[in-house]
N, C-alpha and C positions, 0 to 999 in steps of 0.2 A: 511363668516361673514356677517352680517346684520346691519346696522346701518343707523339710519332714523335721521333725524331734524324734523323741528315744525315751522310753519307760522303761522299767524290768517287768519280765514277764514268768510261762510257765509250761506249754506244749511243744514240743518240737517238729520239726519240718518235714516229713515224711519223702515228698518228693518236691522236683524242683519244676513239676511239670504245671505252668503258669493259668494253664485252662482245666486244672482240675475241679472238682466240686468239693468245698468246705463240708466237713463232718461235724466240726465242732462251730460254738459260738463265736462270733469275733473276737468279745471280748478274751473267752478262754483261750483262744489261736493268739492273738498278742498279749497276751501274759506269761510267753514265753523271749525271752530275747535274741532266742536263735530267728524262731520265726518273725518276729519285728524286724529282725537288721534283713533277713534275708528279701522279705515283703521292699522293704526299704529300698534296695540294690539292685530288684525286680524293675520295680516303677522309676527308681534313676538313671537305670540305661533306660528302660522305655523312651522316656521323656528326655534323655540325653541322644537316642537315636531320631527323634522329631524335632530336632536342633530347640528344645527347651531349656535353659538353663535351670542348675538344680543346686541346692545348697542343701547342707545335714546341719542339725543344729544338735548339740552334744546334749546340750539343757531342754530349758525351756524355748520356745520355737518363736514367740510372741515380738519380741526386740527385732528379731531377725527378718521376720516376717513386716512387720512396720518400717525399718530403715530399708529394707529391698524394696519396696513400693515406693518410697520416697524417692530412692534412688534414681526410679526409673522415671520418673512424675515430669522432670525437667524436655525427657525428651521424646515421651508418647502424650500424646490429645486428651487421653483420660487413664487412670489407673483406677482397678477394683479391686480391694482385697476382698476375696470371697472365705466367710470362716463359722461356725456357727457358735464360734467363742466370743461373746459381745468383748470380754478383756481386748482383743486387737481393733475394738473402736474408740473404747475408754485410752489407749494408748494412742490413737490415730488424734483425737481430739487435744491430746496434750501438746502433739510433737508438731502436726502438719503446718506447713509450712505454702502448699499448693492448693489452689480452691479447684482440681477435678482429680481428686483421691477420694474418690468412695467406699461403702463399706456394707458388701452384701451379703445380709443373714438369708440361708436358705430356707425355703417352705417345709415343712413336715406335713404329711397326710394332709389335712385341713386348715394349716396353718399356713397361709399364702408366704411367699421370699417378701423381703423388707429392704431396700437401698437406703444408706443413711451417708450423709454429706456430713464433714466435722464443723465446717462454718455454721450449718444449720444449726448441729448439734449446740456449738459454741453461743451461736444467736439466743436458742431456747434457754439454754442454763444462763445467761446474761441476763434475759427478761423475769427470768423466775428470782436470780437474785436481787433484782432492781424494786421486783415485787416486794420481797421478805422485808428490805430497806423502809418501804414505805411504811 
């Protein structure tokens, strides 16, 4: 599953040719909003042509991104939201409802990927409060 958001930006699109080589910074390439939707439109037929389904979120992407996972929980073995925004684990922890919806933060350079279960999660922050009580 696919699902993007939407910021305002600042560069414009030059060409629409998907294998070219970037000039500028990422950041500055989406700080334009022609280039983000277009990027956007790019990657949702991509993934609309490898039978992926794909949602746009107008806002903020986070809600949509946790009740889509949910969704699908009932009838796949296991779901992973993959995000490097821990907020879509702080929200998985609040809502979930199925114990195999994971939540994997990826590795940077020397920082190994991290999988995180919301039960666990729920477990630790229980013991720490049970803690504080005593």
């Amino acid at each position: 599953m696919c699902i993007t958001g939407q910021k305002n930006t600042e560069t414009n699109v030059k060409r629409s040719n998907i294998s070219m080589i970037p000039t500028v910074s990422q950041d500055k390439f989406l700080a334009n909003p022609k280039n983000k939707d277009r990027l956007i439109s790019i990657l949702a037929n991509k993934f609309s042509s490898l039978n992926m389904a794909c949602k746009k979120a107008d806002e903020d992407a986070d809600c949509l991104i946790v009740n889509s996972a949910l969704a699908l929980a009932p009838t796949h073995p296991s779901v992973v939201v993959i995000s490097e925004d821990i907020d879509l684990f702080v929200i998985l922890i609040g809502i979930f409802t199925f114990g195999h919806v994971y939540f994997l933060k990826p590795g940077k350079l020397k920082i190994a990927e991290k999988i995180f279960s919301p039960h666990t999660a729920l477990e630790i922050f229980f013991i720490h409060t049970c803690h504080e009580w005593m």
